[in-house]
C-alpha positions as CSV (number, residue, x, y, z in Angstrom):
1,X,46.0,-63.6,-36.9
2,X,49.3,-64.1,-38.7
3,X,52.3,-64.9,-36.5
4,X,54.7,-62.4,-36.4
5,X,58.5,-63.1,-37.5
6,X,60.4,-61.7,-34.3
7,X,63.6,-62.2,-36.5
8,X,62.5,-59.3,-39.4
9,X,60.3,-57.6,-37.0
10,X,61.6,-53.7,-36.5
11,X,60.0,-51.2,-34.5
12,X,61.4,-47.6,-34.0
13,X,60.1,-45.5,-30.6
14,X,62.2,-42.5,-28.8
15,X,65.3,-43.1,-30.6
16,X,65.6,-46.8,-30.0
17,X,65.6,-49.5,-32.5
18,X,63.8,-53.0,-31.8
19,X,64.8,-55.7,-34.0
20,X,63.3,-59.2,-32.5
21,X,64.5,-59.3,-29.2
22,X,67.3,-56.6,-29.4
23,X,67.3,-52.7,-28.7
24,X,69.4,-50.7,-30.5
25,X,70.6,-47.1,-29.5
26,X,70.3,-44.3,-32.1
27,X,70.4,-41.2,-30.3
28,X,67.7,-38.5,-31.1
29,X,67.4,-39.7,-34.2
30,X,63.8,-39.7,-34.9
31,X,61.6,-43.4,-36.2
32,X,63.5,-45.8,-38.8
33,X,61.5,-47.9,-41.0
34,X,62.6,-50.0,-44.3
35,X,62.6,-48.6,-47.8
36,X,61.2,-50.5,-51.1
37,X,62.2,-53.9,-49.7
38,X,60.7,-56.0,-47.0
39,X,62.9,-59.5,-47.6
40,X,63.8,-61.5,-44.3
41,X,67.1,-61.2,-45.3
42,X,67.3,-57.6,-46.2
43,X,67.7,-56.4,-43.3
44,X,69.1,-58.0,-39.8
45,X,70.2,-57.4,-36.1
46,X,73.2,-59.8,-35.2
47,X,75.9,-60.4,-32.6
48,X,78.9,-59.0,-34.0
49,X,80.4,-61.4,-36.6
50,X,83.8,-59.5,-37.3
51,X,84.9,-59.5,-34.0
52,X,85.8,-55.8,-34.2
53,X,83.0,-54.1,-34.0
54,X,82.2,-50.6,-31.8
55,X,78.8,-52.6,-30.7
56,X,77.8,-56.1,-30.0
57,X,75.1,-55.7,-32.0
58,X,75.7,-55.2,-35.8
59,X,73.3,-54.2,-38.9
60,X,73.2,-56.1,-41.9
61,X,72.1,-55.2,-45.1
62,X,71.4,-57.5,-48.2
63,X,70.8,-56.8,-52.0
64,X,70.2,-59.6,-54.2
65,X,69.5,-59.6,-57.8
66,X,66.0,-58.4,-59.1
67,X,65.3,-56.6,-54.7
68,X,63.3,-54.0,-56.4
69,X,59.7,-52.6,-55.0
70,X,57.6,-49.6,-54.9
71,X,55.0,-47.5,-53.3
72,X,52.2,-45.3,-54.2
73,X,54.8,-42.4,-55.2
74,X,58.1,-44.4,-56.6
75,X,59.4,-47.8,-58.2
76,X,62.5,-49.1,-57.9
77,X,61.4,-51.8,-60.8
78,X,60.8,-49.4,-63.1
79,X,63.7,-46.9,-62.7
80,X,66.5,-50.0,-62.4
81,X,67.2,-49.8,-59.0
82,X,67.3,-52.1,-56.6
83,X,67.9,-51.3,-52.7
84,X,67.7,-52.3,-48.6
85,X,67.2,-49.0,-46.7
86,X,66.6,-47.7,-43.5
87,X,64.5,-44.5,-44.3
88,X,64.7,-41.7,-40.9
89,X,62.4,-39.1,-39.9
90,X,61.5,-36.2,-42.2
91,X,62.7,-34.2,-38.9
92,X,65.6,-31.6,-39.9
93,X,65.1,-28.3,-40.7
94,X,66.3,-25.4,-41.6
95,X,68.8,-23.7,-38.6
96,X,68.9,-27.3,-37.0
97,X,72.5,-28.3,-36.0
98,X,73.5,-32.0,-35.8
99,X,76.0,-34.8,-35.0
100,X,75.5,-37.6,-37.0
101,X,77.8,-40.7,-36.7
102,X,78.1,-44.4,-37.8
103,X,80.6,-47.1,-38.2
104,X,80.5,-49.3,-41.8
105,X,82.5,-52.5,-42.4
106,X,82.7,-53.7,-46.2
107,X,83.1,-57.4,-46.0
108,X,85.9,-59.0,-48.5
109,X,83.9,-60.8,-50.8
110,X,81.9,-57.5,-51.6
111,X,81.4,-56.7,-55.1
112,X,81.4,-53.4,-56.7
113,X,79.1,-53.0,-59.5
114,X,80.6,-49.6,-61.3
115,X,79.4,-48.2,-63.4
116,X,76.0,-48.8,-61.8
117,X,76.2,-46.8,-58.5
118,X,76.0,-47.7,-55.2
119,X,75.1,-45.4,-52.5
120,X,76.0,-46.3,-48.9
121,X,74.4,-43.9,-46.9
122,X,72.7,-40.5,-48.1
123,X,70.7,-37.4,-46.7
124,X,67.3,-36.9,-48.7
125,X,65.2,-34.3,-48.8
126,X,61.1,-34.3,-48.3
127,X,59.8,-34.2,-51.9
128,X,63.1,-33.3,-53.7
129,X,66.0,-34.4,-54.6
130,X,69.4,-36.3,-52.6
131,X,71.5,-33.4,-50.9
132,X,74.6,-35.9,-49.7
133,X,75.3,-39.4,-51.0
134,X,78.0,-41.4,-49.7
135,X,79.0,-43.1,-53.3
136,X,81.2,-46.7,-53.4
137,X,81.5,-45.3,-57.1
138,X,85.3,-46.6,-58.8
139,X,86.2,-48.1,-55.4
140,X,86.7,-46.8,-51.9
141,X,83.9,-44.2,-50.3
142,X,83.2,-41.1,-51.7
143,X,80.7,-37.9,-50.7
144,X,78.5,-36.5,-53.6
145,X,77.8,-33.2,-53.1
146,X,74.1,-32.7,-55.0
147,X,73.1,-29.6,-52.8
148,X,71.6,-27.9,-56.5
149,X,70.2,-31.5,-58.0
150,X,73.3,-32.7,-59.9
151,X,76.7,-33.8,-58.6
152,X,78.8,-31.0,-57.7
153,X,82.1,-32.4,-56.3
154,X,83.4,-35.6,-55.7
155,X,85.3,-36.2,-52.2
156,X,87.1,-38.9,-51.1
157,X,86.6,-40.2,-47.7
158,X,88.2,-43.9,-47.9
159,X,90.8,-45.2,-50.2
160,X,89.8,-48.2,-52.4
161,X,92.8,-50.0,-50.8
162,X,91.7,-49.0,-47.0
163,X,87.8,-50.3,-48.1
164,X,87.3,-53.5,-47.2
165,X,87.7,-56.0,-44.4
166,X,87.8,-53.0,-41.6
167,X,85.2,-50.9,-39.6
168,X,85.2,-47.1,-40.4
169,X,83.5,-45.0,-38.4
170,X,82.4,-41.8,-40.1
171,X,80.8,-38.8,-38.0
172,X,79.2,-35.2,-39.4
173,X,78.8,-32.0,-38.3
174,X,75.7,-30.1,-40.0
175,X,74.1,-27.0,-40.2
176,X,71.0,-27.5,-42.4
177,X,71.0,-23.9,-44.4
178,X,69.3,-23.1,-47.8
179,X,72.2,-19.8,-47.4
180,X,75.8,-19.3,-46.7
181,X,75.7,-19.8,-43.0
182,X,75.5,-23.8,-43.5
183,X,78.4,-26.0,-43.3
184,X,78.6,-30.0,-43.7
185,X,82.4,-31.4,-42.1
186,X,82.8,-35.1,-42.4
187,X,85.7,-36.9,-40.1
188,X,86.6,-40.5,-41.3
189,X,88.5,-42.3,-38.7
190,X,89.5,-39.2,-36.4
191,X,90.4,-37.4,-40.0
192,X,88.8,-34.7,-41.4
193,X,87.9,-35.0,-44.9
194,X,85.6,-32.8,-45.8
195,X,84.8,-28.8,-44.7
196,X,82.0,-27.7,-46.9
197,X,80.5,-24.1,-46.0
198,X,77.2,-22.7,-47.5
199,X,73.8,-24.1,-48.3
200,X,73.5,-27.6,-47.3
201,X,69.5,-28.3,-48.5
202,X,67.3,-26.5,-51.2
203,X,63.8,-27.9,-49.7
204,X,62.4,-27.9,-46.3
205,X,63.0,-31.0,-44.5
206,X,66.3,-33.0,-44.7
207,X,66.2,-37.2,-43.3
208,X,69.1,-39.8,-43.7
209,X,68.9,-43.2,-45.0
210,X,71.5,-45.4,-44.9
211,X,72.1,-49.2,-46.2
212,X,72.6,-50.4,-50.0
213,X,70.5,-48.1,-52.6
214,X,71.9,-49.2,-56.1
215,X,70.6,-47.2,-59.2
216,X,71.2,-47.7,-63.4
217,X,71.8,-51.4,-62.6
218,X,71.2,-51.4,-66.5
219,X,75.3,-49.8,-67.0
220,X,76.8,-53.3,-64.7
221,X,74.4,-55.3,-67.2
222,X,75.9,-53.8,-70.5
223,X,79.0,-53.5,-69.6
224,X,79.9,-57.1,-69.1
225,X,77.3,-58.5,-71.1
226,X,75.3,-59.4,-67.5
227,X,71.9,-60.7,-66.9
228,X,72.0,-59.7,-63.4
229,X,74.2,-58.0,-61.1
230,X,76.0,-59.7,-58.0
231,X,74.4,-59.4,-54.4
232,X,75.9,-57.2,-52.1
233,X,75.9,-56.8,-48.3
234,X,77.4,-54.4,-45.6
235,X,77.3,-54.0,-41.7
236,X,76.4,-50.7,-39.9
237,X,76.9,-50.3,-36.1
238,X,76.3,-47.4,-33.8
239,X,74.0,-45.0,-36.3
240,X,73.0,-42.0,-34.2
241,X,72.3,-38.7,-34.1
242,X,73.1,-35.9,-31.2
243,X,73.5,-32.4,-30.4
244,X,77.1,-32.9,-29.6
245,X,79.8,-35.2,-30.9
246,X,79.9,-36.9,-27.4
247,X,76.5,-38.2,-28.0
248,X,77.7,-40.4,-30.4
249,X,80.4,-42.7,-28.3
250,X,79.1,-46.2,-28.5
């Protein structure tokens, strides 16, 4: 028998994560498990290291150069895209109501690699397309409204210049609707930034991934004449889901 790793091991059970020796508290949401990369350093539990944290325990996740995998369904390697993913529970439907809430610190030295994209976080859809990506794009955060397949509107959530070097903690309210009676609000630091109403999902089940999911690494390459494009990291803390905003105080 091999020995197990208890530094990369993760286990999800009854909305808690396990990572080694440390439990971390994500609400209802349903099991987490990694997406297209399984390095030892793509994904990590560790005492806070910014000393401003809303947890003691932070999330780290990693992208370096040529992190690309696949599975029976999907490759990364082939579609130029590389990524470090927590992938959530294929568990909301339509007429489901949700808080969902996290806090993201974007360290200095981070490197954005437009006009390849970067997604920080996004809510997928069971055999269909992305229905809300949270974009690094130009600079800054932005939501990408792709309810119909394709990017409808653009919405910025986080200055480039208010970016980096600082936790934000971002929280939505969500009605998962294929009609008019959905909504999607977004709040960045006690601000609200977005107040979407109408459909909200085109498929059946909605799940939310979050980490580093970078896609048409090819654009970074030509652009400045690059044979690979620079790591990345970022730190999550306090990702949960509830049926009421006070389910997601750290």
């Amino acid at each position: 028998m091999k020995k197990i790793d208890m530094k990369i091991l993760t286990i999800v059970f009854a909305g808690m994560l396990f990572s080694g020796c440390v439990t971390l508290n994500k609400g209802n949401f349903g099991p987490f498990k990694r997406s297209l990369n399984n390095t030892s350093y793509g994904y990590r539990v560790i005492k806070d290291i910014t000393g401003s944290a809303p947890t003691k325990y932070i999330e780290v996740f990693e992208v370096h150069p040529g992190d690309c995998s696949s599975n029976s369904g999907w490759s990364d390697c082939a579609t130029d895209r590389e990524r470090s993913e927590l992938s959530g529970s294929k568990d909301n439907y339509p007429g489901d109501e949700f808080w969902y809430g996290w806090s993201i610190y974007i360290p200095k030295d981070y490197k954005n690699i437009y006009p390849s994209k970067t997604a920080l976080g996004q809510f997928h859809q069971k055999g269909s397309h992305p229905v809300w990506m949270f974009q690094n794009s130009t600079g800054g955060l932005y939501l990408d409204d792709q309810v119909h397949g394709y990017t409808q509107k653009y919405y910025l959530l986080i200055p480039k210049k208010e970016f980096k070097g600082k936790w934000h903690t971002i929280k939505v309210q969500a009605k998962w609707s294929r009609g008019d009676d959905g909504f999607f609000y977004v709040w960045v630091d006690g601000k609200q930034k977005v107040k979407y109403k109408g459909s909200t999902m085109d498929a059946s089940q909605v799940y939310f991934k979050y980490g580093i999911y970078r896609s048409y690494l090819s654009r970074y390459k030509n652009r400045y004449k690059a044979k690979k494009v620079p790591a990345q990291k970022v730190f999550y803390a306090n990702v949960k889901r509830s049926y009421h905003e006070e389910g997601l105080i750290p």
